[in-house]
C-alpha positions as CSV (number, residue, x, y, z in Angstrom):
1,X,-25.6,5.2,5.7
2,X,-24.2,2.9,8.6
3,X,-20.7,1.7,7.2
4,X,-18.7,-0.7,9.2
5,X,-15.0,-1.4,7.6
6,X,-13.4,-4.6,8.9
7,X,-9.4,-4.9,9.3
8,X,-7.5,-7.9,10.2
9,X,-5.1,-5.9,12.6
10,X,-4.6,-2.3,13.2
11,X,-0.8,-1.3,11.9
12,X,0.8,1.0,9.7
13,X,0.8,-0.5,6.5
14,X,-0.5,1.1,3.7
15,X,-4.0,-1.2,3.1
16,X,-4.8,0.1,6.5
17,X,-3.7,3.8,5.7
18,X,-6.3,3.6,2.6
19,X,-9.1,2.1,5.2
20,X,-8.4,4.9,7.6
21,X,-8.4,7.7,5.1
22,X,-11.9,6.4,3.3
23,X,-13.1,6.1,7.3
24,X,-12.9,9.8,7.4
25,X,-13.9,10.7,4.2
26,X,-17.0,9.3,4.5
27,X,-17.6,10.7,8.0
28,X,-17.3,14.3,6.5
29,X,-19.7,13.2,4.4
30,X,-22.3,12.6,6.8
31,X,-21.9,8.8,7.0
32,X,-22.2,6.9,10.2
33,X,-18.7,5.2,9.9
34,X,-17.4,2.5,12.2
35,X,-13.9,0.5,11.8
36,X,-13.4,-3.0,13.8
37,X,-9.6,-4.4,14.2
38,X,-8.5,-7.4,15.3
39,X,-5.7,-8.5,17.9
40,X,-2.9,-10.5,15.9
41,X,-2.0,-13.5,17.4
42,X,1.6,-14.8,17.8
43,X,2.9,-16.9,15.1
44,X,4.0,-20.4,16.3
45,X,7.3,-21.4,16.1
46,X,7.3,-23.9,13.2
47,X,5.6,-21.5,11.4
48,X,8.3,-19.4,11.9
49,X,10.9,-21.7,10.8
50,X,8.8,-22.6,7.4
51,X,9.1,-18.7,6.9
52,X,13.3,-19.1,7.5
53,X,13.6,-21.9,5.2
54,X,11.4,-20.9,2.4
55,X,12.3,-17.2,2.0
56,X,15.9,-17.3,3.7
57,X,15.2,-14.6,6.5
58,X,12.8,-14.0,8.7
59,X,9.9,-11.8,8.1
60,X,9.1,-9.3,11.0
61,X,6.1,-10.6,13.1
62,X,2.7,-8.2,12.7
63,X,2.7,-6.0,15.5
64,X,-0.9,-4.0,16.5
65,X,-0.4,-0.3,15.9
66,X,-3.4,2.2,16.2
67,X,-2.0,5.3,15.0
68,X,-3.9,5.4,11.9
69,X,-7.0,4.8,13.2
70,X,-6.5,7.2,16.5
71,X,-9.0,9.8,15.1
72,X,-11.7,7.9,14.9
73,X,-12.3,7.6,18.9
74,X,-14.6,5.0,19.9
75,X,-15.8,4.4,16.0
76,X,-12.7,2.3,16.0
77,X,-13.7,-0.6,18.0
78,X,-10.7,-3.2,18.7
79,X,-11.5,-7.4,18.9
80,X,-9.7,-9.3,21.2
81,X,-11.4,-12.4,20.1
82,X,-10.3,-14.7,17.2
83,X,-12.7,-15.6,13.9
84,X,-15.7,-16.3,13.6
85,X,-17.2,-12.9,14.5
86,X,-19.6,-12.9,17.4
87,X,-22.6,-11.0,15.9
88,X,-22.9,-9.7,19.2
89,X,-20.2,-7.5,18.8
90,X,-20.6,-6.0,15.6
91,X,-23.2,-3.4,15.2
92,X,-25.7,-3.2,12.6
93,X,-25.1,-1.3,9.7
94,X,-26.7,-0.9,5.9
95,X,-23.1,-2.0,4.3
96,X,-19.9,-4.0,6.2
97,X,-16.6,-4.1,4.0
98,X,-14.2,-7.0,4.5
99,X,-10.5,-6.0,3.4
100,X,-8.6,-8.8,3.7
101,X,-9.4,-12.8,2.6
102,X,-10.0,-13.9,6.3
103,X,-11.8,-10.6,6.9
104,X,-14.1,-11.8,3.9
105,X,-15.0,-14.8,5.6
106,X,-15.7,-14.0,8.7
107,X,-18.2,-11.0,7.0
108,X,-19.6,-13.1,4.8
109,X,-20.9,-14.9,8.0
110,X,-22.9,-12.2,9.4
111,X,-26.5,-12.1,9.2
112,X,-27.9,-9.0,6.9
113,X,-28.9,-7.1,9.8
114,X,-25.1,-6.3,10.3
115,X,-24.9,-4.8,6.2
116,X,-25.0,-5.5,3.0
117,X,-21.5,-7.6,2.5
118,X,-18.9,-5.7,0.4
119,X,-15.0,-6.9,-0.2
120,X,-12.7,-4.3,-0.6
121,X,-9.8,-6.2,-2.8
122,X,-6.4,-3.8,-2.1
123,X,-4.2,-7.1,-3.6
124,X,-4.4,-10.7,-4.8
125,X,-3.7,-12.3,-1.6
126,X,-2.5,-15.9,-2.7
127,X,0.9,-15.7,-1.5
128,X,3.4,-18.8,-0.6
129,X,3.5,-16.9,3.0
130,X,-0.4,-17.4,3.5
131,X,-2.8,-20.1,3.5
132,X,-3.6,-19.6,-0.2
133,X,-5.8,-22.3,-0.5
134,X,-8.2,-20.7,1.6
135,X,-7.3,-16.8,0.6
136,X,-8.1,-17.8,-3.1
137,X,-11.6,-18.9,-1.8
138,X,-12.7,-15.5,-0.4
139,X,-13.0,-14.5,-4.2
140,X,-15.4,-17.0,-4.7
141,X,-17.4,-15.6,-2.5
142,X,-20.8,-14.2,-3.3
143,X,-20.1,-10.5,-2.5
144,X,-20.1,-6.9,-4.0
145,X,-15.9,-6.1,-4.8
146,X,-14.2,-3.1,-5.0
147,X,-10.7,-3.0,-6.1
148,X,-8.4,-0.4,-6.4
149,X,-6.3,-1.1,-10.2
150,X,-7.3,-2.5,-13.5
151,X,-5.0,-5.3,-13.0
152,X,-7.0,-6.5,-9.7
153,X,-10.3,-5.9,-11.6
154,X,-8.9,-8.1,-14.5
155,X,-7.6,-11.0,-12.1
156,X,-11.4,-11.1,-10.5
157,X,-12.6,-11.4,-13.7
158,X,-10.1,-13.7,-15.1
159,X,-9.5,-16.2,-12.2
160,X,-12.4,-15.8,-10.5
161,X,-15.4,-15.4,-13.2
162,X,-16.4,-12.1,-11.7
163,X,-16.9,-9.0,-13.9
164,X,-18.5,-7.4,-12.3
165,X,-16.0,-5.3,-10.1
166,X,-15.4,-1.8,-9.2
167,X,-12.4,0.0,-9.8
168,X,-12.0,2.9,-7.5
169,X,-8.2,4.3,-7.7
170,X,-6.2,5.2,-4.5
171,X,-5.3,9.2,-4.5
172,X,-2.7,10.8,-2.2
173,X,-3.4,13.3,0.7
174,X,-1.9,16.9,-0.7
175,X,-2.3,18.1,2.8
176,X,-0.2,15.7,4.4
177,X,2.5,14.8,1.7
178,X,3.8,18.2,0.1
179,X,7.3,19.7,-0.3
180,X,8.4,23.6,-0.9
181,X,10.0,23.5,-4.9
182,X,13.5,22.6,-4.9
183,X,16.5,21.5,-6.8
184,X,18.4,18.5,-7.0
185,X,20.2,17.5,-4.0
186,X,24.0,18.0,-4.6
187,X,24.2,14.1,-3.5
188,X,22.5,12.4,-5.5
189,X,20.1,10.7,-3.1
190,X,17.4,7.2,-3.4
191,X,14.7,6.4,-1.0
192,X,13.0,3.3,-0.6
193,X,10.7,1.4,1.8
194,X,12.4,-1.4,3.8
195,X,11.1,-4.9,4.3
196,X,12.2,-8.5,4.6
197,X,8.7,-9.4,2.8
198,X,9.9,-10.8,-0.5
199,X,7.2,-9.4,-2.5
200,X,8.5,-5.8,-1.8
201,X,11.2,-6.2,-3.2
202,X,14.1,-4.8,-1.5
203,X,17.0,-7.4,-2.7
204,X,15.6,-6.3,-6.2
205,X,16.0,-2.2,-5.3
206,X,19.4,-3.3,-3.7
207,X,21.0,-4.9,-6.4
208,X,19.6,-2.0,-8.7
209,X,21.6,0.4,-6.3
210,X,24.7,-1.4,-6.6
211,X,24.3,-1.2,-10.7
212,X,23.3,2.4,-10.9
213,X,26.5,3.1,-8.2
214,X,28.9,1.9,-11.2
215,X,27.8,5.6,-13.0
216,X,26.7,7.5,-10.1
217,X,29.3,6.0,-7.4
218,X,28.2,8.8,-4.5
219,X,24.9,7.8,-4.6
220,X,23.3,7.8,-0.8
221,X,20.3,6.3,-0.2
222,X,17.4,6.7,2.5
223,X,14.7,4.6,4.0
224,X,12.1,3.7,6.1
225,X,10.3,1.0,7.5
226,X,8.0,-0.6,10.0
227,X,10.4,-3.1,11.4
228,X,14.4,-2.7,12.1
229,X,17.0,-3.5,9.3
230,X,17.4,-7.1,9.0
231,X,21.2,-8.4,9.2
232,X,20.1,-10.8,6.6
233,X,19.2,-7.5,3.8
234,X,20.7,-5.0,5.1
235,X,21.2,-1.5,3.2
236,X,24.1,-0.4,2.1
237,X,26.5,1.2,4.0
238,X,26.2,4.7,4.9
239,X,22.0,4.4,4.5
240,X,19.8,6.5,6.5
241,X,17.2,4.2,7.9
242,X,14.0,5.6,10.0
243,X,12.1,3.0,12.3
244,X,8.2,3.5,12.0
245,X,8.9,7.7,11.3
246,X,5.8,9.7,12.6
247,X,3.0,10.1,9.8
248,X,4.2,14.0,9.3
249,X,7.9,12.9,9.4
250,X,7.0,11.0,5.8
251,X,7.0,13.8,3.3
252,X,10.7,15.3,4.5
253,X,11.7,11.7,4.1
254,X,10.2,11.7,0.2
255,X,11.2,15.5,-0.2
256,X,14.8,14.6,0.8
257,X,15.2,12.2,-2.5
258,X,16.0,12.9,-6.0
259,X,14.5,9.6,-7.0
260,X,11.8,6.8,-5.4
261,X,13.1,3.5,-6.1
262,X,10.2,0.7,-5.7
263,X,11.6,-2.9,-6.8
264,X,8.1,-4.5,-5.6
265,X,7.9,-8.5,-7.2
266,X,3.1,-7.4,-6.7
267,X,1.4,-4.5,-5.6
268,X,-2.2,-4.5,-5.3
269,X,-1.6,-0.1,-5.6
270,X,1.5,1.1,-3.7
271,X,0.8,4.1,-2.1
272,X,4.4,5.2,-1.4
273,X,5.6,6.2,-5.5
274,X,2.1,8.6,-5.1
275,X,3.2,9.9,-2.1
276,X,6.8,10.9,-3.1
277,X,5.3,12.4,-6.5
278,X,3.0,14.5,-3.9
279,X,6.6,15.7,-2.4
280,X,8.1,16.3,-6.1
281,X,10.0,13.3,-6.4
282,X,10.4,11.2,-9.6
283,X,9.5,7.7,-9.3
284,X,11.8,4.8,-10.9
285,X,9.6,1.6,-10.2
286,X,9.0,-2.0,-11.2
287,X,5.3,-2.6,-12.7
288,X,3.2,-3.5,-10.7
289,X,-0.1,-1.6,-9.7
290,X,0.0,1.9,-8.0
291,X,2.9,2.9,-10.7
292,X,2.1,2.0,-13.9
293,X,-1.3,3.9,-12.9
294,X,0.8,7.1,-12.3
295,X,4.3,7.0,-13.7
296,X,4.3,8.4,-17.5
297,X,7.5,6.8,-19.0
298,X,10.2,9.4,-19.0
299,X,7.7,12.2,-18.3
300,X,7.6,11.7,-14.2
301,X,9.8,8.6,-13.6
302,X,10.2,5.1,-15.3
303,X,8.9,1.7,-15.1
304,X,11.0,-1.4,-15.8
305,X,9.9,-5.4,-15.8
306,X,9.8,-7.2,-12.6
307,X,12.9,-9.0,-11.3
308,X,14.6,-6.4,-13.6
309,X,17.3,-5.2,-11.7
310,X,19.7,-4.2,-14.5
311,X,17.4,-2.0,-16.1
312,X,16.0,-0.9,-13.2
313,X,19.7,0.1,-11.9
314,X,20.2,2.2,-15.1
315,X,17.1,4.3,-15.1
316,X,18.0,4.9,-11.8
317,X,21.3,5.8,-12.6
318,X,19.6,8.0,-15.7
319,X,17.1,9.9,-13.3
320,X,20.5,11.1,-11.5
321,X,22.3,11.5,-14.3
322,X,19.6,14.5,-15.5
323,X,20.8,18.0,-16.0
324,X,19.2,20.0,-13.1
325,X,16.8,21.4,-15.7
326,X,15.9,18.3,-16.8
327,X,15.4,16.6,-13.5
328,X,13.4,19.8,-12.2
329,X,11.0,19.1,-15.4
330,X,10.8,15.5,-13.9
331,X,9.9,16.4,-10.2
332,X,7.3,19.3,-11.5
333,X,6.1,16.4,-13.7
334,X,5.4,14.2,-10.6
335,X,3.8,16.4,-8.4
336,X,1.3,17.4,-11.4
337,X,0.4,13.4,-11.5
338,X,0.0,13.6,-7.8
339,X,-2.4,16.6,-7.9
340,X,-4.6,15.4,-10.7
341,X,-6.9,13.1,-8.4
342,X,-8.2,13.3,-5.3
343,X,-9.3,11.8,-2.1
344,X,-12.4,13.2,-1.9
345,X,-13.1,12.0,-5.3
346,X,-12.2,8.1,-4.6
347,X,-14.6,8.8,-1.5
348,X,-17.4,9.9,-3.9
349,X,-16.7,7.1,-5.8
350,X,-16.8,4.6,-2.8
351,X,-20.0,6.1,-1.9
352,X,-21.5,5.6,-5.2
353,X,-20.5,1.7,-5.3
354,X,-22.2,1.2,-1.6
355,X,-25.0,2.8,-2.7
356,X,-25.4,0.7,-5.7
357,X,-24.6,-2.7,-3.8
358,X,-27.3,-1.6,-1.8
359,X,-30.4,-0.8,-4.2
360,X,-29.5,-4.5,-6.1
């Protein structure tokens, strides 16, 4: 098949990572695969301020970053022009895959020469930061989804009166995040992604740190993120932050924790608990899609309410209180999870669902 995946903006965020990584897959597979990107464009400044009052601080402005998509040569083909797509520029293609609401539209545009439309739903995008009003429409929209957790399935169905909706689960790359066996660190130490978005979380995982500190009071913690530390959040002191780390730099990030901490308000699937349980690391998380699908409570981590920052401080505080026995059980526990499904499964999967959408 001709496949054409459309991204809003080429970056390092983990949507994108999933694109990239299905890009290949299906190219080993014999598909003719082609990505297009778009150039962000500047936020203006009153939009800017809207952002400052409603959330409190500033959230870092997109920035264009090809590094995931750096394999694929000139099958990644970069926009400089805004929506609508110019038909022109897109070539034809049996199937085309929107993965983002304003992605949707624009694909849903094309005429059928350029594919058979398909939306590929990583989250529910109606978010106070977007246009939601418009986002919420691309679900209405008459084409073939594939989502990524139960809990995006049931919100198509739900909200949107389509049941219809395939469920295809992400995986995590064994080749790229894996970590020699080890054994607790002798400081007990938490990673964490960093960002001023306020659905990820971080003020939650913050406080959480500062209640788990009243039993473990040496904890360190490490993390990473695409944009610097924001005066406004910043870590704690003593944190070991790492700007935009290098892809293979990831996994001795992960393997250098005793515990992920993920205090996420939504995730349509967060990739980064799978990747530290690739690396043997337990995963304390709040629930929301991409852990609940892979953390067995008390068996490789544990999962707490959202907003829950008490109880997500004390099973922190309980990961790193485990004897090193019990804590080894833990980590072997999580890389188990992380082996159990692949990525050249989902991409069989993904294959299957365009080749379906395509005989209807």
């Amino acid at each position: 098949m001709k496949i054409t995946f459309v991204l809003p903006i080429p970056s390092l965020a983990g949507g994108v990572r999933v694109v990239a990584i299905y890009a290949g897959k299906l190219l080993e597979r014999g598909h003719d695969v082609r990505v297009i990107s778009l150039c962000p464009r500047a936020s203006s400044r009153s939009h800017r301020l809207m952002q400052l009052a409603r959330h409190g601080f500033r959230q870092g402005r997109k920035k264009s970053d090809t590094t995931l998509l750096d394999f694929l040569g000139d099958r990644h083909i970069v926009i400089d022009k805004p929506l609508p797509l110019n038909p022109d520029l897109i070539p034809d293609a049996d199937a085309i895959v929107a993965t983002w609401w304003s992605t949707a539209f624009a694909v849903s545009a094309l005429p059928p020469s350029k594919g058979r439309h398909f939306y590929f739903i990583q989250h529910h995008e109606v978010h106070d930061h977007l246009p939601w009003h418009l986002s919420r429409g691309s679900y209405f929209l008459p084409m073939r989804k594939i989502t990524i957790s139960q809990w995006l399935a049931e919100t198509m169905a739900t909200l949107y009166g389509d049941r219809d909706v395939a469920i295809i689960e992400n995986s995590v790359d064994m080749a790229q995040f894996h970590a020699p066996e080890r054994d607790r660190n002798a400081v007990p130490t938490v990673g964490l992604l960093y960002s001023t978005k306020p659905m990820k979380g971080v003020d939650i995982s913050l406080a959480a740190i500062r209640i788990a500190r009243q039993r473990v009071p040496d904890l360190r913690v490490v993390a990473f993120g695409e944009h610097p530390v924001d005066p406004a959040l910043p870590l704690p002191q003593g944190s070991e932050f790492h700007l935009r780390p290098d892809q293979d730099r990831l996994r001795d990030i992960y393997a250098a924790c005793d515990v992920w901490l993920c205090g996420s308000r939504t995730e349509g699937f967060h990739l980064p608990p799978s990747e530290a349980m690739a690396c043997r690391c337990p995963v304390v998380s709040t629930r929301i899609g991409g852990a609940v699908e892979i953390v067995t409570e008390g068996v490789n981590g544990h999962i707490v309410d959202v907003e829950d920052s008490t109880a997500l401080g004390e099973r922190l505080a309980d990961v790193l209180s485990l004897s090193p026995a019990a804590w080894k059980a833990m980590s072997d526990a999580a890389l188990a999870r992380a082996q159990s499904y692949t990525w050249d499964e989902a991409a069989e999967r993904f294959e299957r669902c365009l080749v379906a959408g395509l005989c209807d």
